[in-house]
ZAMARGU-4260 file (C-alpha; in steps of 0.2 Angstrom, whole numbers, plus 5000, padded with zeros to 4 digits):
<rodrens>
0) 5575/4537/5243 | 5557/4540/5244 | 5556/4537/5265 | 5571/4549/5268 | 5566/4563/5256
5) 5557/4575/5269 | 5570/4573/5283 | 5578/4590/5281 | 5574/4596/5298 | 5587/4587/5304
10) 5600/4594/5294 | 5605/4613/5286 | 5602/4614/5268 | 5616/4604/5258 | 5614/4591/5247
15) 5629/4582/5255 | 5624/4581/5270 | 5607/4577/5266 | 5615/4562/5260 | 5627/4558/5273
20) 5613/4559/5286 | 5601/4549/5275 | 5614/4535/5276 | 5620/4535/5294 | 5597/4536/5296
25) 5594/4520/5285 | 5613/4511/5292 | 5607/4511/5311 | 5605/4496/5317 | 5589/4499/5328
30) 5573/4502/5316 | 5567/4520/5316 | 5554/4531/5311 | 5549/4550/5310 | 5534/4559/5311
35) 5526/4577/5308 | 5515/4583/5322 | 5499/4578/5313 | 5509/4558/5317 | 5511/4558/5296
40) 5526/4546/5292 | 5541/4556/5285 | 5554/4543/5286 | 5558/4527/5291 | 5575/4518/5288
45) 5580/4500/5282 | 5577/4490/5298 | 5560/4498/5299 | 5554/4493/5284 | 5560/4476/5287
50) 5552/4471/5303 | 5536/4482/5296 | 5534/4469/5281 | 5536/4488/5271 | 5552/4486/5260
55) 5543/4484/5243 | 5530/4500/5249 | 5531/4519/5254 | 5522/4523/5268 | 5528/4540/5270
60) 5515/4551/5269 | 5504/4541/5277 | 5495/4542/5294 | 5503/4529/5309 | 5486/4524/5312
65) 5483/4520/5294 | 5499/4511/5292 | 5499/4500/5305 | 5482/4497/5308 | 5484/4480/5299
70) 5500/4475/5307 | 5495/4477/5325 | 5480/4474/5337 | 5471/4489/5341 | 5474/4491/5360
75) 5494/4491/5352 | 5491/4505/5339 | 5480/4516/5353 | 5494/4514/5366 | 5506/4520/5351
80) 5496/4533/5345 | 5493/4542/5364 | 5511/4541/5369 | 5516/4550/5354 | 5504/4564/5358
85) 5510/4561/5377 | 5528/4568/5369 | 5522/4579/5358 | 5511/4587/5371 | 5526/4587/5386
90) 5540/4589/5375 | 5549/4574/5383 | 5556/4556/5379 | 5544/4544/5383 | 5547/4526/5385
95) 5533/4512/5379 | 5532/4498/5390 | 5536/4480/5381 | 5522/4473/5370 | 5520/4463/5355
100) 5516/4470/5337 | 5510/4452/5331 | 5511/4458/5311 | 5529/4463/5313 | 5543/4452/5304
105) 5554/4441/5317 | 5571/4448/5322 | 5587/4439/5323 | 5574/4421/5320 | 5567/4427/5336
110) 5549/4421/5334 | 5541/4432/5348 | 5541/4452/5344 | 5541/4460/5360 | 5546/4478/5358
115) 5550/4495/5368 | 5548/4509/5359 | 5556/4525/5364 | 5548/4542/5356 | 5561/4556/5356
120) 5554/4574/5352 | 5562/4586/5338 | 5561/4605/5345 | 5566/4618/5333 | 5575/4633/5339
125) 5558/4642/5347 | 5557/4626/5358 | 5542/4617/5350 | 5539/4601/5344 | 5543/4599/5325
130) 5545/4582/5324 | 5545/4565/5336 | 5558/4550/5333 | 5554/4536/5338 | 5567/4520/5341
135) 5561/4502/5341 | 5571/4492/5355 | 5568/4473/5359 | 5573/4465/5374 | 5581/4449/5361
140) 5591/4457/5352 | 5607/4450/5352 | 5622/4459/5356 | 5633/4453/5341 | 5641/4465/5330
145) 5635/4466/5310 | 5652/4470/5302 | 5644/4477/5288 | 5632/4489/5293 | 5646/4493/5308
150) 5658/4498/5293 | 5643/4508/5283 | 5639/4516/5299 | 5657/4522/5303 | 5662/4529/5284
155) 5646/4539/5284 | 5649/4548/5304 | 5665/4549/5296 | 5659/4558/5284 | 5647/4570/5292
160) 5665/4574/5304 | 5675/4576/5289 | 5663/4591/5286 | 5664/4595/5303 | 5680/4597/5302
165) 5680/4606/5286 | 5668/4620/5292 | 5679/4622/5305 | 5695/4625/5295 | 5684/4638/5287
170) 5680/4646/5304 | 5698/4646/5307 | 5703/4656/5292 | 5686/4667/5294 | 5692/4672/5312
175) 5712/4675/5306 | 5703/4686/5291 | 5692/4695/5303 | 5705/4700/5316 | 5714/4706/5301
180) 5701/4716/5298 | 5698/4723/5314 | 5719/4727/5314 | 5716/4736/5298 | 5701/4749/5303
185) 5711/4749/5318 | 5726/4756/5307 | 5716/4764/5297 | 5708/4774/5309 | 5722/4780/5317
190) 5732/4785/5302 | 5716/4798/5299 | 5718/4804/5316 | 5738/4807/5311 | 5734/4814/5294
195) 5719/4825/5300 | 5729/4831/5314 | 5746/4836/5301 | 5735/4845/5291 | 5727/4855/5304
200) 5743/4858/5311 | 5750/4865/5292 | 5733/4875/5294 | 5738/4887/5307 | 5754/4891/5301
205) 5760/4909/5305 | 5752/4919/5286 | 5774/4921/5283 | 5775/4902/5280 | 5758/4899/5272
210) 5765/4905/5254 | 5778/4892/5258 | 5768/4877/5265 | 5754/4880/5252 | 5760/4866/5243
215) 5765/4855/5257 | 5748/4856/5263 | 5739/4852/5246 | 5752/4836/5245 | 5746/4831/5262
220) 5727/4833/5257 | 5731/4823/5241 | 5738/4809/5250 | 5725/4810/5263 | 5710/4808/5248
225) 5721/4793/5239 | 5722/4786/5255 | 5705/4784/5258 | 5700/4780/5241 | 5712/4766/5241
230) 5710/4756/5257 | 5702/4742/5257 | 5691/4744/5268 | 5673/4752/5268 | 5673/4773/5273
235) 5665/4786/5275 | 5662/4803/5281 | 5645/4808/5287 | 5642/4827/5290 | 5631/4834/5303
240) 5615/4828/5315 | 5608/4824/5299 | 5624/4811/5295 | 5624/4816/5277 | 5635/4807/5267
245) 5651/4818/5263 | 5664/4807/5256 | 5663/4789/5251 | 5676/4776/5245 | 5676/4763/5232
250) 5676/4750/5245 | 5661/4757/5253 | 5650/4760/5237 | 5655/4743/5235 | 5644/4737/5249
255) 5630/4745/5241 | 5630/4744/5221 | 5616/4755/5213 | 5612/4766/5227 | 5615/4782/5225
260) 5626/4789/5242 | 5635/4806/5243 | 5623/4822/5247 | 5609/4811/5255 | 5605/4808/5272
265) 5610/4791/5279 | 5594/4786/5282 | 5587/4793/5266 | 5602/4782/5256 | 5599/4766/5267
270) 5583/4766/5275 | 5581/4747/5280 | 5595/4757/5295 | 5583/4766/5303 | 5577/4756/5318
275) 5591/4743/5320 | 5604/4742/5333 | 5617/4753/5320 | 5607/4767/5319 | 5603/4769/5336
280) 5623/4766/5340 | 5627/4780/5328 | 5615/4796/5337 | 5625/4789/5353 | 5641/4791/5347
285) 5637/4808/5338 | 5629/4815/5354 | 5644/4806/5367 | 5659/4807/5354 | 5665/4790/5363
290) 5672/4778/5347 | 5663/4763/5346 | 5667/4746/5338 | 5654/4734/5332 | 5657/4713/5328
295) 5647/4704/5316 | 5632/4716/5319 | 5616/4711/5309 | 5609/4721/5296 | 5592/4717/5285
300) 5597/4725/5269 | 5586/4725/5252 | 5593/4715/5239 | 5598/4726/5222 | 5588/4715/5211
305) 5573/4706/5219 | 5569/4720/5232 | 5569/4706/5247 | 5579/4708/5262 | 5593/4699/5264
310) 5603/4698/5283 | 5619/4703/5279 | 5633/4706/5294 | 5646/4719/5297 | 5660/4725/5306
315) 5663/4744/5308 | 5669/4758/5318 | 5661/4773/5323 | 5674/4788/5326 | 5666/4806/5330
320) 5673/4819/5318 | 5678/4835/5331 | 5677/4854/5321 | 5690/4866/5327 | 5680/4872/5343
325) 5680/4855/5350 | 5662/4852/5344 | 5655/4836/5334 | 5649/4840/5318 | 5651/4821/5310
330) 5655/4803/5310 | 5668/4793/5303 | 5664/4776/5299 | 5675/4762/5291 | 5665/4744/5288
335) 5669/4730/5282 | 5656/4714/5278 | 5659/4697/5285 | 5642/4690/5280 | 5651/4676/5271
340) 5663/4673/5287 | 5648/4675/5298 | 5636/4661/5289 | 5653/4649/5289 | 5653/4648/5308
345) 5634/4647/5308 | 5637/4632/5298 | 5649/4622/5309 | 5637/4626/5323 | 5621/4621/5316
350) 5632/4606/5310 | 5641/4603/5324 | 5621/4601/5332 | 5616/4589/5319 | 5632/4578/5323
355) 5630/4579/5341 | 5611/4573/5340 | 5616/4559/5327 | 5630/4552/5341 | 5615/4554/5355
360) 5602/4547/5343 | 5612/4528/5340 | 5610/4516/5355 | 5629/4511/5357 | 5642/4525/5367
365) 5648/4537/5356 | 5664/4549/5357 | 5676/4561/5346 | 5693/4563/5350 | 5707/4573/5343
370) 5723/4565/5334 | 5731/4567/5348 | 5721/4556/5357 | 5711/4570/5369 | 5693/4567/5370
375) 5683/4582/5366 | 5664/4575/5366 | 5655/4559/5372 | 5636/4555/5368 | 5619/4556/5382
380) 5622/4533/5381 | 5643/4537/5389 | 5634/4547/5403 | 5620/4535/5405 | 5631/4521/5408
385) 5645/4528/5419 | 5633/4540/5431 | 5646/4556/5427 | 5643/4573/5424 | 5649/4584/5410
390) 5658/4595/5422 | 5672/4580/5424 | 5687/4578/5415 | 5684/4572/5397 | 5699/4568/5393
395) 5703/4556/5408 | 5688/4548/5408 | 5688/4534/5396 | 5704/4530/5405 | 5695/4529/5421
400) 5681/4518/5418 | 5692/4505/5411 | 5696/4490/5421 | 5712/4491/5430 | 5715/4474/5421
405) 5710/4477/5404 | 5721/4497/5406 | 5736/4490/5400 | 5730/4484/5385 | 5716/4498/5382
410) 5730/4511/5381 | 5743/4501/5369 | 5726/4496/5358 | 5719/4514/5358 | 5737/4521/5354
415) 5742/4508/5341 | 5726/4512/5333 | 5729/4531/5332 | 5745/4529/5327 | 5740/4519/5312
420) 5729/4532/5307 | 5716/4515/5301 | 5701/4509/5308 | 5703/4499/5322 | 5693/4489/5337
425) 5696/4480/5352 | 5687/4473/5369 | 5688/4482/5386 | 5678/4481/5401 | 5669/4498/5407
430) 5664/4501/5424 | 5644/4507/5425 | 5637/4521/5438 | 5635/4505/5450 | 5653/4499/5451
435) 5651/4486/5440 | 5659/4480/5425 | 5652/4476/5408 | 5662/4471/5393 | 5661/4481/5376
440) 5670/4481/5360 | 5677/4498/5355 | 5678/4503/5338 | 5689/4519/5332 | 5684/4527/5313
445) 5696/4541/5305 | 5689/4555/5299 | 5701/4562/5286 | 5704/4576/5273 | 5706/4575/5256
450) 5724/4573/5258 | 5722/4557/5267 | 5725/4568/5283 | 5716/4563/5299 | 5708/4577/5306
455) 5697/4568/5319 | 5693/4552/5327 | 5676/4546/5331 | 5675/4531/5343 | 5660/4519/5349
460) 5659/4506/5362 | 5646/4492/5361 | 5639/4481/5375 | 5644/4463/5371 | 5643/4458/5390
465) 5629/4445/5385 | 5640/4438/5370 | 5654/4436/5380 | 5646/4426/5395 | 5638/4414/5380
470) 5656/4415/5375 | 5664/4411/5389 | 5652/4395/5395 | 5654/4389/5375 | 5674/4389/5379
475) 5670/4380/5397 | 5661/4366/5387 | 5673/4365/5373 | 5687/4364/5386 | 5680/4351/5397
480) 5672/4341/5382 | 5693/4343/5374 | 5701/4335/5390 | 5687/4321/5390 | 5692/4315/5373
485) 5710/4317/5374 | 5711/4302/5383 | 5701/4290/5372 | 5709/4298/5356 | 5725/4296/5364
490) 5721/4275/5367 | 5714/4274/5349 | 5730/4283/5341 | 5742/4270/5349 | 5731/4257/5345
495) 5728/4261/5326 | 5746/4263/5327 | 5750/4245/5333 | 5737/4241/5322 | 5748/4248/5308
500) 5761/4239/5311 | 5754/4223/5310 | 5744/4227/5292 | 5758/4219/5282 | 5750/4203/5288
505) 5731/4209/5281 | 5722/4210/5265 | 5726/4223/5254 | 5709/4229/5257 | 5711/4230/5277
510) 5726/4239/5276 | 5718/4252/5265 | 5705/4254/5280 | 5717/4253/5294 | 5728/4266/5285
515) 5712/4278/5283 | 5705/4275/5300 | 5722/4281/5307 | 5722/4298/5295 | 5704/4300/5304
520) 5711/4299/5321 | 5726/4313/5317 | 5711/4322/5311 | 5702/4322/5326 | 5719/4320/5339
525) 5721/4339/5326 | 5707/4348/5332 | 5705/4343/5350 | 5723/4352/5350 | 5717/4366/5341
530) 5703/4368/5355 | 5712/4365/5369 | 5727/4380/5361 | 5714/4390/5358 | 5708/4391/5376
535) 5727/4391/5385 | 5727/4405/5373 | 5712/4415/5377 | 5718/4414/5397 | 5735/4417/5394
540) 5744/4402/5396 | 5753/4397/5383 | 5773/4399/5386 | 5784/4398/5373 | 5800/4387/5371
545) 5812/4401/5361 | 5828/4393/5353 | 5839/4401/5336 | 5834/4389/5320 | 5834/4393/5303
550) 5819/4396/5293 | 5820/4389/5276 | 5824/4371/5283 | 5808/4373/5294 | 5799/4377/5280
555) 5803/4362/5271 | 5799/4349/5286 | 5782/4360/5285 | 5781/4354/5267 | 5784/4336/5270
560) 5769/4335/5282 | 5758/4345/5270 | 5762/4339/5251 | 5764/4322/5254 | 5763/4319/5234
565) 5770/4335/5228 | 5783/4345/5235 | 5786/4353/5220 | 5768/4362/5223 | 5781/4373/5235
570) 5792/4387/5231 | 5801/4393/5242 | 5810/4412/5239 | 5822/4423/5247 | 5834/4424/5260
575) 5837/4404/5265 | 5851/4408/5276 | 5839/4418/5288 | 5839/4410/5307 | 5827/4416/5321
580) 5825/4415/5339 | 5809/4409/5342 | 5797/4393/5349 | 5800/4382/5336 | 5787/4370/5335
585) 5772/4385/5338 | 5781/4395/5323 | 5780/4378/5313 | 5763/4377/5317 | 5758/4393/5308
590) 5766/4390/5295 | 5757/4373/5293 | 5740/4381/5294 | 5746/4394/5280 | 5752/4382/5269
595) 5739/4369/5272 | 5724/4383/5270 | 5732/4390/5253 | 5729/4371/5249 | 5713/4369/5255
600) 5705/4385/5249 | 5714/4387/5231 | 5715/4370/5224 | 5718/4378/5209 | 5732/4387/5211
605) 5747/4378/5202 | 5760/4385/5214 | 5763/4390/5230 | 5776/4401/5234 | 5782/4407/5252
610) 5794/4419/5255 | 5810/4426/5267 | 5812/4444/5268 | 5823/4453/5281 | 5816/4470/5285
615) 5827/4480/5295 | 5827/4470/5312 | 5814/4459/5308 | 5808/4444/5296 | 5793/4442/5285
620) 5786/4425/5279 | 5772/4427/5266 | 5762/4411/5258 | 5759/4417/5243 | 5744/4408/5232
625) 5734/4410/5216 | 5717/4405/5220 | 5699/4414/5221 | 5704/4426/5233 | 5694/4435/5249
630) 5683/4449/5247 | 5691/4465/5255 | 5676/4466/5266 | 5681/4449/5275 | 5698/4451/5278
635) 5697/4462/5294 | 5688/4447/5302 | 5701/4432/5297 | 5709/4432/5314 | 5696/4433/5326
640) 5690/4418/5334 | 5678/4404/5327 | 5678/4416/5310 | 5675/4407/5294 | 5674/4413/5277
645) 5656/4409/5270 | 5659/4409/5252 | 5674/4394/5257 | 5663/4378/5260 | 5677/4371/5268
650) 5674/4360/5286 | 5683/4368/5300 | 5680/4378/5317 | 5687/4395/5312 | 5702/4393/5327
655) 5718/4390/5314 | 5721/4407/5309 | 5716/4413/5328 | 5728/4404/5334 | 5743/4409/5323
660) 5738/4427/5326 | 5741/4423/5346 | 5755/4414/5343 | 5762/4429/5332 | 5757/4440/5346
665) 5767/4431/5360 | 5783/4430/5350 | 5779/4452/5347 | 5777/4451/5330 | 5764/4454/5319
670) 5753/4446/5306 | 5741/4450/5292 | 5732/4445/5275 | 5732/4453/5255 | 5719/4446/5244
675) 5711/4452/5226 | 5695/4443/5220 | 5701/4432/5204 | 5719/4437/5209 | 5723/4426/5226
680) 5730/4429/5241 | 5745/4433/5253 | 5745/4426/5271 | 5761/4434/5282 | 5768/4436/5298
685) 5783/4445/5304 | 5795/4442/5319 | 5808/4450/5326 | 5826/4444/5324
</rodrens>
């Protein structure tokens, strides 16, 4: 995209990460946008563009006073423009007071456009200013949860973890390699030391055993010379103060293809030396004789082709070389490279950075945990919120801010959710820095391997406080408002009932009326119940009324009430025999909103089938039918309360399915939906037995 294009700073070079931070950039859900330090647009991501009246223009490029100059009033635009230079200047986050930007696109059909704007400044790694985020808050957006851009966002921090994690599996193997190394010169070393030693030993043996050691001796110098041409590490003998190269290996000429090595000095052969840490290391060990051993040392060396420098890094060992007086007349050295190894763990790092300041970046509370459950990071919003320090306990501390109430259920939702290696969410109640409790809805994304292996978790929490109170005095009404009519309903049922037994007695055309006026009242006698369930269930009081029946012949009662005209619309499949212990009339009632929604939303399905399975110790019952099907996307939300499918068209108050899912949940069981677009769809529950 055009507006992303020049947002590398905030990444390392790679065309997939560019891509993966480009996605988690335009998925946030606050607008965004990025300048230079000359305040020229670099980026600006999907939200912006909207509520900047921008999505069919690029602005990047473009100074902010230019761009919005037509879209807000001046004193707006001046106050803008100083506080960025305010951040720029101080090289801190600075927070805009509320104002209105009268130009800008409403939000959420929120007429007014009040907005804070919060200017975060980019330093590079010699602590200046590159670049200034600023994020666009405003004080009515509500706290509901688009499940969409959620989902978007998730798969792409995924993503960018996934890589993560790769790098680090990288580092893991670089690190086993390099200790390898390490052990190798190590071994290496000393079996020169044990070779150099026998042959100085076979040396000054009396002149009566020379004649017959001769050959001993030349076999030991042979071994000696295969050995070192063999090894696969990098050596080298350098002779005198001058450290001329005496003998070389293949490995070590390797390091340095088209140079010409042996006779010339080690400066003279590799220049670029002179002045860095290795050379200077080398005159110390050659005037102390003390062995040193160097890690990923850094080494500018000229590239064979195009004459540039190029940082390559090294381990070696430097080993004084002792003549027969005692006296040092050279250096051993054996090297090997780890440049590839060393730009592998710069690479997690640098990423590891980026991630971190992604997570810090989106407004919600943010944290990775391991599969085992341990929290290893959380985001600047987690410390914020709950007033802790980084110095405590990481992996208690989600577990400590949860309210004592809510702990129970946090711990089965976050192990349930890492056991089933999917996505998952719930709502908890998290205690802020004051002792107060706030409600939020926690989301959990894997981050797997190509395998399909989780590798790591990334969790947010999202303030829903505000939702929930709307929630919660919504319920109040519809409670109230449900008791209030169930009285009159109740009075109107019996007397359309009387009423119905007296139509023989009325024109054909009353009784028609009478008949549907008492459908109505059922109708409406329906969903009172379905309100008033729904709100026993939301405060815990429904009890259950558990006695053994057999399913198939439940099934069938459920039939009558739904097909009235056609009960051979129902196909019933499996084991009939199957009885279950179980509230008879609540299991009843779900499987009368299954069957009457496969009605209702395919009509033109020719046949419904519901089936028995025995699984183990438990039952399934799945309503099977062949209509339009749900799109994939939707099906995550089909339980939750007061959801409806748009694309349906059908009257209802989304409780139905809500309300089986609690019941399903009370008798410990569990229930779910399958559904293809064109192919149909598969409602299920399963209890135990």
């Amino acid at each position: 995209m055009a507006s992303y294009s020049n947002l590398r700073f905030l990444m390392i070079p790679s065309p997939s990460n560019e891509k993966l931070f480009q996605s988690v950039f335009n998925y946030a859900t606050l607008p965004m946008f990025v300048v230079n330090t000359d305040f020229i647009i670099i980026a600006h991501n999907k939200q912006h563009k909207i509520i900047s009246n921008t999505v069919d223009k690029d602005i990047t490029g473009v100074n902010v006073g230019a761009a919005f100059e037509s879209l807000t009033p001046a004193e707006a635009l001046t106050l803008l423009l100083d506080h960025l230079m305010l951040s720029k200047n101080s090289k801190e986050v600075i927070q805009l007071p509320a104002f209105r930007f009268a130009g800008l696109a409403a939000v959420n059909d929120i007429t007014e456009n009040s907005w804070r704007i919060e200017i975060i400044p980019v330093l590079n790694h010699a602590q200046e200013v590159d670049y200034l985020l600023t994020i666009w808050h405003t004080d009515h957006t509500h706290a509901e949860i688009l499940p969409g851009t959620q989902t978007q966002l998730g798969e792409e921090l995924a993503a960018t973890g996934e890589q993560i994690e790769a790098g680090n599996e990288q580092l893991e193997a670089a690190v086993e390699e390099m200790e390898a190394i390490n052990d190798e010169l190590t071994q290496t070393q000393e079996k020169l030391n044990e070779l150099s030693q026998e042959l100085e030993e076979k040396e000054n043996l009396d002149s009566d055993d020379h004649s017959d050691k001769k050959q001993v001796v030349e076999s030991q110098r042979d071994r000696l010379k295969r050995f070192l041409m063999q090894a696969p590490a990098g050596i080298c003998v350098l002779d005198g103060p001058e450290f001329v190269f005496e003998l070389i290996n293949p490995s070590f000429q390797e390091l340095f293809p088209n140079r010409d090595l042996l006779g010339k000095t080690f400066v003279a052969a590799l220049p670029e030396i002179k002045g860095q840490p290795m050379w200077e290391i080398l005159q110390e060990v050659y005037a102390t004789g003390e062995t040193y051993q160097g890690s990923e040392m850094r080494i500018p060396l000229a590239n064979e082709e195009t004459g540039n420098a190029e940082e390559r890094y090294f381990n070696f060992i430097y080993q004084a070389r002792f003549d027969s007086t005692g006296k040092i007349d050279g250096i051993l050295l054996f090297v090997y490279e780890v440049t590839d190894m060393v730009l592998v763990r710069l690479e997690v790092e640098e990423n590891e950075q980026r991630f971190r300041l992604l997570l810090n970046a989106i407004p919600q509370i943010a944290w990775t945990n391991t599969v085992e459950g341990e929290i290893n990071f959380y985001n600047k919003q987690w410390y914020s919120y709950t007033g802790m320090d980084g110095e405590e306990n990481q992996r208690m501390a989600l577990r400590q801010m949860v309210h004592p109430d809510d702990l129970q259920n946090h711990m089965e939702k976050f192990k349930a959710i890492l056991a089933s290696e999917d996505s998952g969410h719930y709502e908890t109640r998290l205690k802020d820095e004051d002792g107060g409790y706030k409600w939020y809805l926690i989301r959990m994304q894997p981050i797997k391997d190509d395998e399909g292996a989780v590798l790591l978790w990334i969790g947010t929490a999202t303030d829903i406080n505000d939702l929930k109170i709307l929630q919660q005095q919504k319920d109040d009404f519809i409670s109230i408002a449900s008791h209030e009519l169930k009285t009159p309903v109740a009075s109107l049922k019996a007397s359309m009932q009387l009423l119905d037994r007296m139509k023989h007695n009325s024109s054909e055309k009353m009784q028609s009326l009478i008949g549907l006026a008492g459908k109505s009242v059922d109708k409406v006698s329906g969903l009172i119940d379905n309100l008033l369930d729904s709100n026993r269930l939301a405060e815990g009081g429904l009890a259950l009324n558990k006695t053994l029946f057999n399913l198939a012949e439940l099934i069938k009662n459920c039939a009558v009430h739904v097909f009235i005209a056609d009960q051979s619309q129902l196909i019933i499949t499996g084991d009939k025999d199957l009885s279950v212990h179980a509230d008879q009339e609540r299991i009843e009632q779900v499987i009368i909103n299954m069957l009457t929604n496969a009605v209702k939303y395919a009509p033109g399905s020719k046949g419904i089938t519901i089936n028995i399975e025995k699984i183990t110790d438990t039952v399934k019952v799945s309503v099977t039918d062949k209509g339009p099907g749900i799109p994939a996307e939707k099906l995550p939300y089909l339980f939750d309360r007061y959801y409806r499918v748009e694309e349906s068209r059908q009257p209802g108050l989304g409780l139905g399915l809500y309300i089986c899912a609690e019941i399903i949940a009370k008798h410990e069981g569990k229930i779910g939906a399958d559904s293809e677009v064109g192919v149909g769809s598969t409602f299920w529950f399963i209890l135990p037995l």
